[in-house]
C-alpha atoms as an extended CHARMM CRD file, in Angstrom:
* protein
*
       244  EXT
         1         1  UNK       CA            -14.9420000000     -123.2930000000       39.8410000000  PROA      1               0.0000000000
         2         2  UNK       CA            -11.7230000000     -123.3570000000       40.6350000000  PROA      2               0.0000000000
         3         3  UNK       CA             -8.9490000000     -122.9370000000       37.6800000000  PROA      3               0.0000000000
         4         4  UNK       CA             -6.2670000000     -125.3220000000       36.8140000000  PROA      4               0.0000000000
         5         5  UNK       CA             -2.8990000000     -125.1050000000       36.9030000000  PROA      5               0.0000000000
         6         6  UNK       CA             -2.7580000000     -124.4930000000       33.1550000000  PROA      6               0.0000000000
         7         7  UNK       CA             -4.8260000000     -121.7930000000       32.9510000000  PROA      7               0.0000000000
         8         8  UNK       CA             -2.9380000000     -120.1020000000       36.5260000000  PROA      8               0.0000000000
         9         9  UNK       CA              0.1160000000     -120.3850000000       34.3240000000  PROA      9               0.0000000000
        10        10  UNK       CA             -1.2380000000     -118.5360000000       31.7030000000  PROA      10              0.0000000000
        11        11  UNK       CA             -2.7310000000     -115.9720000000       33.5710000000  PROA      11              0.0000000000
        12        12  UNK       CA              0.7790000000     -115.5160000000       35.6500000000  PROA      12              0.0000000000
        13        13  UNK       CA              2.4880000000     -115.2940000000       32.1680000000  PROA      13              0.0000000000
        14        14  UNK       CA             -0.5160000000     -112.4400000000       30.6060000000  PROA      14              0.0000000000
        15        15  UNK       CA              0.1900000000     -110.4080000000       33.8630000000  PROA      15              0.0000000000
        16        16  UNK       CA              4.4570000000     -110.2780000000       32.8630000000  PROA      16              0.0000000000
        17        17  UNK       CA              3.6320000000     -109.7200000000       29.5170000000  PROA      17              0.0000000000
        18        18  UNK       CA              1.2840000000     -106.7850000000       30.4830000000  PROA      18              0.0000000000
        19        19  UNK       CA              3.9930000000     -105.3780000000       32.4720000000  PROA      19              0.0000000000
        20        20  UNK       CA              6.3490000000     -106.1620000000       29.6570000000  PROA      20              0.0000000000
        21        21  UNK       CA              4.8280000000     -103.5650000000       27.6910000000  PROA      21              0.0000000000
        22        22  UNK       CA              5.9470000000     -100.3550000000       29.8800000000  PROA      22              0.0000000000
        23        23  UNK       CA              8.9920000000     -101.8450000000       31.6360000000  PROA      23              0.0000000000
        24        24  UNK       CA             10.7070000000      -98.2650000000       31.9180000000  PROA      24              0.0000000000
        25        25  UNK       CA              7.7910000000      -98.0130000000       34.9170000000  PROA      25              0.0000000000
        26        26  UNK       CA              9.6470000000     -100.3760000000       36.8150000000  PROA      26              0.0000000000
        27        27  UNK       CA             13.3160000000      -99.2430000000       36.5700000000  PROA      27              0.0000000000
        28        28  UNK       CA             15.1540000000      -96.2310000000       37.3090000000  PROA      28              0.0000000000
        29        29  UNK       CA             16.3560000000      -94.9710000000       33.7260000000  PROA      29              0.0000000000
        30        30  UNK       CA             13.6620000000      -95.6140000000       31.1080000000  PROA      30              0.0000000000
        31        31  UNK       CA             16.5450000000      -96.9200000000       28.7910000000  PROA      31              0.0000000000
        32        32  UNK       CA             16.6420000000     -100.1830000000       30.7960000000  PROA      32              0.0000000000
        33        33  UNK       CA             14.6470000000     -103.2980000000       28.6970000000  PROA      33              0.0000000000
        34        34  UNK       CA             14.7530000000     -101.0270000000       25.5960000000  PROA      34              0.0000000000
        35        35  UNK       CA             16.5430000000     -103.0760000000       23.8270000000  PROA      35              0.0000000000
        36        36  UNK       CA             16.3380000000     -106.6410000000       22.5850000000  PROA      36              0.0000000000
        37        37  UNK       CA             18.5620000000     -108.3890000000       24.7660000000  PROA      37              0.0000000000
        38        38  UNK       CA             19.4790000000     -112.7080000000       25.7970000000  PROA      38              0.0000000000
        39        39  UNK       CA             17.2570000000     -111.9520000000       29.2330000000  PROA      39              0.0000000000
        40        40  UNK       CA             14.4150000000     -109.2880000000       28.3410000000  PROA      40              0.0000000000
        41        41  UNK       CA             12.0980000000     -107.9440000000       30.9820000000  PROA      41              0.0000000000
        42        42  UNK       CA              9.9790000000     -110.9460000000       31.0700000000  PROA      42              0.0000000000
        43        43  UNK       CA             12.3650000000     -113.0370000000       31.8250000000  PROA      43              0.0000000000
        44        44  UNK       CA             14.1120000000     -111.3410000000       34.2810000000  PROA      44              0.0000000000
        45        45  UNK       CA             10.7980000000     -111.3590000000       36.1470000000  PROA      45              0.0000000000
        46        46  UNK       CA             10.1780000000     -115.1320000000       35.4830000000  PROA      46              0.0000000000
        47        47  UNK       CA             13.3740000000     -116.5440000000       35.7450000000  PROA      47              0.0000000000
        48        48  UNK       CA             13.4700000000     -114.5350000000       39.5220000000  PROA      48              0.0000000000
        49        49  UNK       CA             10.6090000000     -115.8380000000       40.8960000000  PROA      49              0.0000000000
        50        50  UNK       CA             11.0510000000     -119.5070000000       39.7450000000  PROA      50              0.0000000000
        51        51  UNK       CA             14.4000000000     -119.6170000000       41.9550000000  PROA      51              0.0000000000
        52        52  UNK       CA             14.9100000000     -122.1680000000       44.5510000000  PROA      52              0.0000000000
        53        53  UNK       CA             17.8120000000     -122.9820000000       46.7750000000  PROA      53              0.0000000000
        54        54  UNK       CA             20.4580000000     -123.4740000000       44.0440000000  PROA      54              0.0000000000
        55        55  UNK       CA             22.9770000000     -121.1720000000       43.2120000000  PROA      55              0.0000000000
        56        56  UNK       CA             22.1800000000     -118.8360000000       40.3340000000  PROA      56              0.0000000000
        57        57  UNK       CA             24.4060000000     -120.6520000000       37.9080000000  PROA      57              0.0000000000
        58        58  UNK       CA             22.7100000000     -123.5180000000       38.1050000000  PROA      58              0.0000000000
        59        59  UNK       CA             18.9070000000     -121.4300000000       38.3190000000  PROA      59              0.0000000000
        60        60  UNK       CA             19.6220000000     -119.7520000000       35.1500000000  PROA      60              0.0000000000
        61        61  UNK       CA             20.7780000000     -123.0490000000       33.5490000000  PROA      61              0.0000000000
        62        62  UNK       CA             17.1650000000     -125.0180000000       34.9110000000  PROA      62              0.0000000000
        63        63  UNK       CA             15.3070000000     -121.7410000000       33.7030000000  PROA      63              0.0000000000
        64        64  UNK       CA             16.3810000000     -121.9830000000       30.3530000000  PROA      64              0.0000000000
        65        65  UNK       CA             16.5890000000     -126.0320000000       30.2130000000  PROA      65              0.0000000000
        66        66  UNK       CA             20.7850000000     -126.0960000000       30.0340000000  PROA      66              0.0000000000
        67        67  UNK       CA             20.0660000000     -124.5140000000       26.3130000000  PROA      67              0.0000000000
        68        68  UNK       CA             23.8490000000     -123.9010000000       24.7850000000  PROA      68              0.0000000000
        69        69  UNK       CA             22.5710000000     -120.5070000000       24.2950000000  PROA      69              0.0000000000
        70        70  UNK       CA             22.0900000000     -119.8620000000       28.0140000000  PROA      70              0.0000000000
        71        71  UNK       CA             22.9840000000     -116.1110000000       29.8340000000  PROA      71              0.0000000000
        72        72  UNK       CA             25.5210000000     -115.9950000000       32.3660000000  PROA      72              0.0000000000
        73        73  UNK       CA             24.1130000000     -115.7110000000       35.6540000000  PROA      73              0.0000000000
        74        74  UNK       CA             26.1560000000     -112.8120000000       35.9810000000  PROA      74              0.0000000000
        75        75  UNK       CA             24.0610000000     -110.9680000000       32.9330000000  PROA      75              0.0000000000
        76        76  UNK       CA             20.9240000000     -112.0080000000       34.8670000000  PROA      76              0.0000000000
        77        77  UNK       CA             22.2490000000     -110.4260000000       38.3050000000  PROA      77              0.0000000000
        78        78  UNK       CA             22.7170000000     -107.1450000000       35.8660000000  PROA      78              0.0000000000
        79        79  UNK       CA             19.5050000000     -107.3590000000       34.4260000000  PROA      79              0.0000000000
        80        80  UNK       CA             17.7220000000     -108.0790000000       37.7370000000  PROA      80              0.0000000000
        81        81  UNK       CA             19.3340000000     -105.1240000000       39.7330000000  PROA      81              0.0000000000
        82        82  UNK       CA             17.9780000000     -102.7290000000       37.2160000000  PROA      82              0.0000000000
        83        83  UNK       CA             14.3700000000     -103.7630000000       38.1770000000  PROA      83              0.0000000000
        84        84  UNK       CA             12.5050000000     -101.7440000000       41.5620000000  PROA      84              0.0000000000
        85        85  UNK       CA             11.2620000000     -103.9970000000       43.9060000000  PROA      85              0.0000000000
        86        86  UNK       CA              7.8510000000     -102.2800000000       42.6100000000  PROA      86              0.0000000000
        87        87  UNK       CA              8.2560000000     -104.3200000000       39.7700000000  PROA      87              0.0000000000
        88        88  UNK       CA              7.4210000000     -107.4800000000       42.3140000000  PROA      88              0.0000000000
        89        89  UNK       CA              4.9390000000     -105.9230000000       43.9560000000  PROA      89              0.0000000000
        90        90  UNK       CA              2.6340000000     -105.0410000000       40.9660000000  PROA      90              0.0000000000
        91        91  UNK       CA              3.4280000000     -108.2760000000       39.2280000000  PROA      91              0.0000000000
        92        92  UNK       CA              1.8560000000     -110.3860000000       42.9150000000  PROA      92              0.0000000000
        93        93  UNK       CA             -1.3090000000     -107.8900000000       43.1260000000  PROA      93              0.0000000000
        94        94  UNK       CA             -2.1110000000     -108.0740000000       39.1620000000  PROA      94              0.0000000000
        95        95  UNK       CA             -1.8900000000     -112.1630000000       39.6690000000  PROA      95              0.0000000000
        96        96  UNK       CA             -3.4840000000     -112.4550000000       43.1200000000  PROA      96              0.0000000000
        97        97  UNK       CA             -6.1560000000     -110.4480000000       41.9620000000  PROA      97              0.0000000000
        98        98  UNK       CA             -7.2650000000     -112.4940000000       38.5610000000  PROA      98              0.0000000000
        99        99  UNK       CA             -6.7600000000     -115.6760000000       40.6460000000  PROA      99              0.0000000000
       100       100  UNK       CA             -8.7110000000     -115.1520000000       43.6790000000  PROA      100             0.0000000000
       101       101  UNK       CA            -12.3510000000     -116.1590000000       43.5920000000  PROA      101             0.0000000000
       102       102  UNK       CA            -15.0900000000     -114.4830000000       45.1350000000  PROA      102             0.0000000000
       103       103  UNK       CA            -15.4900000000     -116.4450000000       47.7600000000  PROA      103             0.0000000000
       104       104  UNK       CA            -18.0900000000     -114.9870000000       50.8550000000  PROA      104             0.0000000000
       105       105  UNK       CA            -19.2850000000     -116.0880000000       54.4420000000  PROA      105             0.0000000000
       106       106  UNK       CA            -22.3420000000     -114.5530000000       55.5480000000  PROA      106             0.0000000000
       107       107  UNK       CA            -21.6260000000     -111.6430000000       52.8420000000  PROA      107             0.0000000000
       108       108  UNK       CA            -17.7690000000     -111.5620000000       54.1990000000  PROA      108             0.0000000000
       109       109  UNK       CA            -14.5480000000     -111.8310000000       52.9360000000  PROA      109             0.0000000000
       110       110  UNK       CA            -12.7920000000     -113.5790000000       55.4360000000  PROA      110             0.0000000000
       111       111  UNK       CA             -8.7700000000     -112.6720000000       55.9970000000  PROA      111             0.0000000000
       112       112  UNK       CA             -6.3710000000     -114.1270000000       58.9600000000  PROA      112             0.0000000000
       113       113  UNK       CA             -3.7580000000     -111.7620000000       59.2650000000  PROA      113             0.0000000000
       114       114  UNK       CA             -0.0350000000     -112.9960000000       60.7930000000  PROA      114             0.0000000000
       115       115  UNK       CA              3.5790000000     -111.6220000000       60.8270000000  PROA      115             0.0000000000
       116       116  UNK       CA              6.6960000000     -113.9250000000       59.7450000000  PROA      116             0.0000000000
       117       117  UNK       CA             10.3270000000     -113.6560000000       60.5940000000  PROA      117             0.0000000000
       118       118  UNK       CA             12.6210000000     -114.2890000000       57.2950000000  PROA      118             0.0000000000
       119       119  UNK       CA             16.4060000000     -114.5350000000       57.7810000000  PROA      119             0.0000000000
       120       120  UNK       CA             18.1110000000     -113.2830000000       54.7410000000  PROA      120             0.0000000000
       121       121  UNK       CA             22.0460000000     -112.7830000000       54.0930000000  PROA      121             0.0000000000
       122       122  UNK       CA             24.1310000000     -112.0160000000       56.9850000000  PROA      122             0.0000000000
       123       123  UNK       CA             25.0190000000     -108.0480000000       56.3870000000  PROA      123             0.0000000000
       124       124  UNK       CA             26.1070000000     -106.0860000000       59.5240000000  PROA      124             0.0000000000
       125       125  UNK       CA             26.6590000000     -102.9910000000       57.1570000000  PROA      125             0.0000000000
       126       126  UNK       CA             22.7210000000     -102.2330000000       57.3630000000  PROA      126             0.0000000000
       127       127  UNK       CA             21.4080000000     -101.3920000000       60.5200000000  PROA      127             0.0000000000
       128       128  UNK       CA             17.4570000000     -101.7520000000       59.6830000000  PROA      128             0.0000000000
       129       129  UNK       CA             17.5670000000     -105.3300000000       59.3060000000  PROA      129             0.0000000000
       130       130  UNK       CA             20.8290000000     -106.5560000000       61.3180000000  PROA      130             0.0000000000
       131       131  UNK       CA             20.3750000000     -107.4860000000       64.9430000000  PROA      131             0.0000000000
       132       132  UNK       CA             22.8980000000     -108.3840000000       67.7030000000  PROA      132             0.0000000000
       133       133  UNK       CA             21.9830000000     -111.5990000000       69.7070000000  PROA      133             0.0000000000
       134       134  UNK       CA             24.5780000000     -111.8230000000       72.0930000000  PROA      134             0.0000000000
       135       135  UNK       CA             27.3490000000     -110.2670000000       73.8970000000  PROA      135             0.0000000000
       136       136  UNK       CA             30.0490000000     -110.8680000000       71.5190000000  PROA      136             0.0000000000
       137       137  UNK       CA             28.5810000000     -108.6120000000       69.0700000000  PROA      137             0.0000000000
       138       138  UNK       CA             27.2070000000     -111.4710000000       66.6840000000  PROA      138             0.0000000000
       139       139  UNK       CA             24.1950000000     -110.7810000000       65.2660000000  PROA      139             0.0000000000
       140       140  UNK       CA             21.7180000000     -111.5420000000       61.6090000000  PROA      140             0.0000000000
       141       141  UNK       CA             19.8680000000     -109.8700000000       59.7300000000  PROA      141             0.0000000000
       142       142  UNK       CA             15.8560000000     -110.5720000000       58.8730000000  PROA      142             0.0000000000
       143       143  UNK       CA             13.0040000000     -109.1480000000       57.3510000000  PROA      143             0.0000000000
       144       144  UNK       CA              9.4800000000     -109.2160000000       58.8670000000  PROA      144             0.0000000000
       145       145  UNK       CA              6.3730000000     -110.4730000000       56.9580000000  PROA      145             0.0000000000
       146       146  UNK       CA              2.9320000000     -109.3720000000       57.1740000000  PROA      146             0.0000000000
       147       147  UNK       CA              0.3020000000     -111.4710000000       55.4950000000  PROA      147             0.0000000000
       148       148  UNK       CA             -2.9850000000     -111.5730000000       54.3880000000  PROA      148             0.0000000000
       149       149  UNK       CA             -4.7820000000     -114.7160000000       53.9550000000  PROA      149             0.0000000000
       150       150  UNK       CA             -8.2860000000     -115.5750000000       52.1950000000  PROA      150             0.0000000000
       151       151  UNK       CA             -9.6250000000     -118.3930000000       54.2360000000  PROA      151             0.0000000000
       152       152  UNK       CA            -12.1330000000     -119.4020000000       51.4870000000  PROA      152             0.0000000000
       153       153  UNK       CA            -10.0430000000     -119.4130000000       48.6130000000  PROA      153             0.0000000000
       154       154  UNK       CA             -6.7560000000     -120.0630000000       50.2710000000  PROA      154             0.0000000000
       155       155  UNK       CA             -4.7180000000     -117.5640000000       49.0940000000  PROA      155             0.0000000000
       156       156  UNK       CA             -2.2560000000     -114.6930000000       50.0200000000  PROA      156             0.0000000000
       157       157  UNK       CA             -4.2280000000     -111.1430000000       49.3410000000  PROA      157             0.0000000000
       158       158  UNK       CA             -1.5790000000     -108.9310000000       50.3870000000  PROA      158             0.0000000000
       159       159  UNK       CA              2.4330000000     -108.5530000000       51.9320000000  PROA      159             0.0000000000
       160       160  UNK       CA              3.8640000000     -106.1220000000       54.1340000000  PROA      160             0.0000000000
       161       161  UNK       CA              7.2680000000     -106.3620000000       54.2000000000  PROA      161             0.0000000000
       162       162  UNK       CA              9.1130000000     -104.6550000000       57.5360000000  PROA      162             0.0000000000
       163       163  UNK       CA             12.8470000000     -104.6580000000       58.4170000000  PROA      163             0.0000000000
       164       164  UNK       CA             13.5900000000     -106.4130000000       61.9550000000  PROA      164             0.0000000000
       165       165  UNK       CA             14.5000000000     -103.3450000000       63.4570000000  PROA      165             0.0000000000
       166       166  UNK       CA             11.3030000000     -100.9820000000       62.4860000000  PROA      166             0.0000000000
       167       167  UNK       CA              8.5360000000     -103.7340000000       63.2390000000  PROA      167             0.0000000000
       168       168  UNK       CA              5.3740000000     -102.1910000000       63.1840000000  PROA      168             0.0000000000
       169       169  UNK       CA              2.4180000000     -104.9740000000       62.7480000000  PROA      169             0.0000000000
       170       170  UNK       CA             -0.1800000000     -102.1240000000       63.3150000000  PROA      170             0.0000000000
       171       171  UNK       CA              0.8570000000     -100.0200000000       60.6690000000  PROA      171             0.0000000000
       172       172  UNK       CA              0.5040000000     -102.8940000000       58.5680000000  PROA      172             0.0000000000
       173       173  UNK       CA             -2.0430000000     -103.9950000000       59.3770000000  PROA      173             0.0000000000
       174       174  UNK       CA             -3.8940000000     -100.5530000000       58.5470000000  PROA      174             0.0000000000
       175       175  UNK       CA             -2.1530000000     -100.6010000000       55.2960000000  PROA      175             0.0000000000
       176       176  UNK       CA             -3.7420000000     -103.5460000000       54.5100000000  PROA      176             0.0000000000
       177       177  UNK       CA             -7.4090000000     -102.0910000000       55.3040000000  PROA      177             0.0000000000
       178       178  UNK       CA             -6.6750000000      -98.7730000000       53.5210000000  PROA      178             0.0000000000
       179       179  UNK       CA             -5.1950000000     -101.2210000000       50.1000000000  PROA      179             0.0000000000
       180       180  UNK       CA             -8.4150000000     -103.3910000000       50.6150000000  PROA      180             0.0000000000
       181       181  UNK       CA            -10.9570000000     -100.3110000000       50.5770000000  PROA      181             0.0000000000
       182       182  UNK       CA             -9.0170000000      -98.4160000000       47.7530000000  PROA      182             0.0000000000
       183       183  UNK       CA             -9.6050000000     -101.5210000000       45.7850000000  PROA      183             0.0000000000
       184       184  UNK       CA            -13.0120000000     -102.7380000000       46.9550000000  PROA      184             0.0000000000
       185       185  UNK       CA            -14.6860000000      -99.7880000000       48.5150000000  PROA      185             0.0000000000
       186       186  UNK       CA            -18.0380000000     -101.3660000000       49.0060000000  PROA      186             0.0000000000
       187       187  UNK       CA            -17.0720000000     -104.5230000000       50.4640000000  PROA      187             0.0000000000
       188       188  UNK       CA            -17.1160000000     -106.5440000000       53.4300000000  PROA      188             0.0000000000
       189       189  UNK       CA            -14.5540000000     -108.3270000000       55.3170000000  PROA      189             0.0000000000
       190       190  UNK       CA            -13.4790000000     -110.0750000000       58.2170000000  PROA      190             0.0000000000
       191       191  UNK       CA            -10.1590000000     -109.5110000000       59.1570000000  PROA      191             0.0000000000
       192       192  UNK       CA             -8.7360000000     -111.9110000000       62.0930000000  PROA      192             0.0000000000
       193       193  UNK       CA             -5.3610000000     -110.9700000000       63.9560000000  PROA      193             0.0000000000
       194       194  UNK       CA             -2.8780000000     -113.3950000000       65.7550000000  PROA      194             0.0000000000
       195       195  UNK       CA             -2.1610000000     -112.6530000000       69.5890000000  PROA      195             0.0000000000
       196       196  UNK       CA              0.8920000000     -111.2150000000       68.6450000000  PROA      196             0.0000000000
       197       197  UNK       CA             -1.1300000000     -108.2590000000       67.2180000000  PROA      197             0.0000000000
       198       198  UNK       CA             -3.3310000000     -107.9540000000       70.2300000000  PROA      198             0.0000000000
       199       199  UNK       CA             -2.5890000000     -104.2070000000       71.1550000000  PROA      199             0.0000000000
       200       200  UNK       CA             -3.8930000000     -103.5440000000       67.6520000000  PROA      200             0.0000000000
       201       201  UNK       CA             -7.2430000000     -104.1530000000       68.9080000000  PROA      201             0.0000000000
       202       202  UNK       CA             -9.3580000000     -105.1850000000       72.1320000000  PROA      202             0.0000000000
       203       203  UNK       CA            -11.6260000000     -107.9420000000       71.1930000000  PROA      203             0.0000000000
       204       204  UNK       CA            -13.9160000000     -106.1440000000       68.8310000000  PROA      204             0.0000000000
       205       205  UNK       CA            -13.7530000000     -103.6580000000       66.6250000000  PROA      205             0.0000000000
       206       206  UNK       CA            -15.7420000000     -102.0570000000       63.8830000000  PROA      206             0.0000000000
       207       207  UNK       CA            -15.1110000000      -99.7920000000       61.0670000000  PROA      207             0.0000000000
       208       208  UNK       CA            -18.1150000000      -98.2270000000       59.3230000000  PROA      208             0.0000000000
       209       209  UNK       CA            -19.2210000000      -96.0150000000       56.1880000000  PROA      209             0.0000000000
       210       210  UNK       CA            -20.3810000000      -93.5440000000       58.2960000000  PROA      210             0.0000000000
       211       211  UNK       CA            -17.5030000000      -93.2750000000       61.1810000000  PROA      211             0.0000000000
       212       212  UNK       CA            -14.1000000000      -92.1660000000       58.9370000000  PROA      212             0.0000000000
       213       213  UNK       CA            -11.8420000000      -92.3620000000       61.4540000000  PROA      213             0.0000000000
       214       214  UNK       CA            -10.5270000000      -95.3790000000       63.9950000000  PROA      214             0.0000000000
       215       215  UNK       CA             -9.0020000000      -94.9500000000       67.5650000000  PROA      215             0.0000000000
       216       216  UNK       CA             -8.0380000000      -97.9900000000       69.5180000000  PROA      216             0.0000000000
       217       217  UNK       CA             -7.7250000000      -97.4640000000       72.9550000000  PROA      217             0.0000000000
       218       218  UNK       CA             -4.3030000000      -98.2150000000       74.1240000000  PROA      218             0.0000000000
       219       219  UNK       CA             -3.2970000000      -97.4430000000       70.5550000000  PROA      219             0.0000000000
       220       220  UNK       CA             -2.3080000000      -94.3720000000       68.9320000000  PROA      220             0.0000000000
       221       221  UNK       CA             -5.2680000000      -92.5800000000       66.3760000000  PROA      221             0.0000000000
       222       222  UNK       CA             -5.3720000000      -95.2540000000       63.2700000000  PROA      222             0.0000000000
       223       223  UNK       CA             -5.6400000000      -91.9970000000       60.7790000000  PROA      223             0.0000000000
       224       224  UNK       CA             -4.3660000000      -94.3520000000       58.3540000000  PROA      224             0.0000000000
       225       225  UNK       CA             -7.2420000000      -96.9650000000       58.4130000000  PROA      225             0.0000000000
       226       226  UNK       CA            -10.0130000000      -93.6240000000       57.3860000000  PROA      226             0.0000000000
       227       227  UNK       CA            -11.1710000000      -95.7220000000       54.4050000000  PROA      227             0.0000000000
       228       228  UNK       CA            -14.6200000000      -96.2890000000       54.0330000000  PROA      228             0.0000000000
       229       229  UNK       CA            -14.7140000000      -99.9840000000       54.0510000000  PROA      229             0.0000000000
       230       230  UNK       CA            -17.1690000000     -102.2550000000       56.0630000000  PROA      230             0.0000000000
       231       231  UNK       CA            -14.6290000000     -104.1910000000       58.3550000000  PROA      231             0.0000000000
       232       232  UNK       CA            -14.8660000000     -106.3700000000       61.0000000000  PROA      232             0.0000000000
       233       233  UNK       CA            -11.9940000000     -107.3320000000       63.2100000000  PROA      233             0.0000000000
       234       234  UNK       CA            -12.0210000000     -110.1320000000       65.7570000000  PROA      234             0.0000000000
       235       235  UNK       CA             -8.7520000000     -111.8910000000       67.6650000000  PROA      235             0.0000000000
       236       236  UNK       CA            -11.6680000000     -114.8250000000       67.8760000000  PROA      236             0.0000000000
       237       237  UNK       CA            -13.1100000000     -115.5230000000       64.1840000000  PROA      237             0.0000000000
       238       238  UNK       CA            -14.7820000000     -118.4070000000       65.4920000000  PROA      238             0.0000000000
       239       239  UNK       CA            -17.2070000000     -116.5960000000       68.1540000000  PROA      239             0.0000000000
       240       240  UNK       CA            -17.7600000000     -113.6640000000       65.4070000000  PROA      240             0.0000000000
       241       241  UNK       CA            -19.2900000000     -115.3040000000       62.9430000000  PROA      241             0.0000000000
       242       242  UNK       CA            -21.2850000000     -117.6420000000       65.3220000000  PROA      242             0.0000000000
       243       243  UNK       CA            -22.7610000000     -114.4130000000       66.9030000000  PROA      243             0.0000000000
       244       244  UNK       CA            -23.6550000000     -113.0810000000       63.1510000000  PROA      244             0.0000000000
């Protein structure tokens, strides 16, 4: 049964709140969120992740419903640059996780995997994610996403994030097999690539229980995909499960 939006706000709200109770976990001194301040750990979190395309004045000011008792944005920016982006990352596994149904084909989790180019703030000061694009030395800067996606219960399991410059869609895509076995080490899945991730595989591919290790021909050894996880991988999803 699927949940409604109520009760995904309150579960997105138990997961910050669970965090809230070790914040020094997610920061580099453990003195940071000790004590009781206008934007606490929570709300750092929240108030972060409900931004949109305004400018953070105005973000803060919608966050806390233009409240005369509002934080500058410039104690938020403080606040937020003492959290690691670990602090992110935990917070969208914990929620994915109590969100996503159980949802099977054939006894399969079913996953479409695809990469996504983001363009962030124009920095030429940091060479991983700035890139010149013509001969006058202009360039941008961008971040690659990897995604996982449920197909049953339309949701996104997992992110690999990649600067422009160190692109590896392989890599990610194994760290997406060995963070899906770690976490459900007698499962099954179907995992579907794009095109673009083509030299990952050849068609067909399968990783069993019994055969630790992965080598894809063209490829170089896929040490990092050992786990023992029942995986299927097909560039044609369609044809797969019709032949199962």
């Amino acid at each position: 049964m699927s949940k409604s939006s109520n009760r995904i706000k309150e579960i997105l709200f138990d997961c910050v709140n669970s965090m809230s109770e070790n914040p020094w976990i997610y920061t580099d001194q453990i003195s940071h969120f000790s004590r009781k301040r206008k934007i606490p750990f929570s709300d750092t979190i929240l108030s972060t992740i409900c931004m949109q395309r305004s400018s953070s004045k105005k973000e803060i000011l919608n966050y806390y419903d233009f409240r005369t008792d509002t934080p500058t944005h410039s104690a938020l920016i403080q606040q937020r640059n003492k959290l690691k982006p670990s602090a992110f990352e935990d917070l969208f596994y914990r929620f994915t996780n109590a969100v996503t149904p159980d949802l099977r084909y054939k006894g399969y989790r079913l996953f479409a995997v695809d990469g996504s180019d983001i363009y962030i703030p124009r920095n030429p000061g940091d060479p991983d994610t700035y890139r010149i694009t013509d001969v006058y030395g202009k360039g941008f800067n961008m971040l690659h996403l990897n995604a996982a996606y449920d197909l049953a219960s339309k949701l996104y399991t997992d992110v690999i994030i990649q600067p422009v410059n160190h692109i590896n869609e392989y890599s990610a895509m194994c760290d997406m097999i060995d963070r899906y076995a770690q976490l459900h080490p007698d499962d099954k899945a179907v995992l579907s690539p794009t095109a673009a991730m083509f030299p990952l595989m050849f068609l067909r591919m399968r990783l069993k229980m019994e055969s630790p290790s992965l080598s894809v021909p063209g490829n170089p050894p896929a040490e990092a995909c050992s786990q023992n996880l029942n995986c299927l991988m097909s560039l044609n999803l369609t044809s797969l499960l019709n032949d199962g």
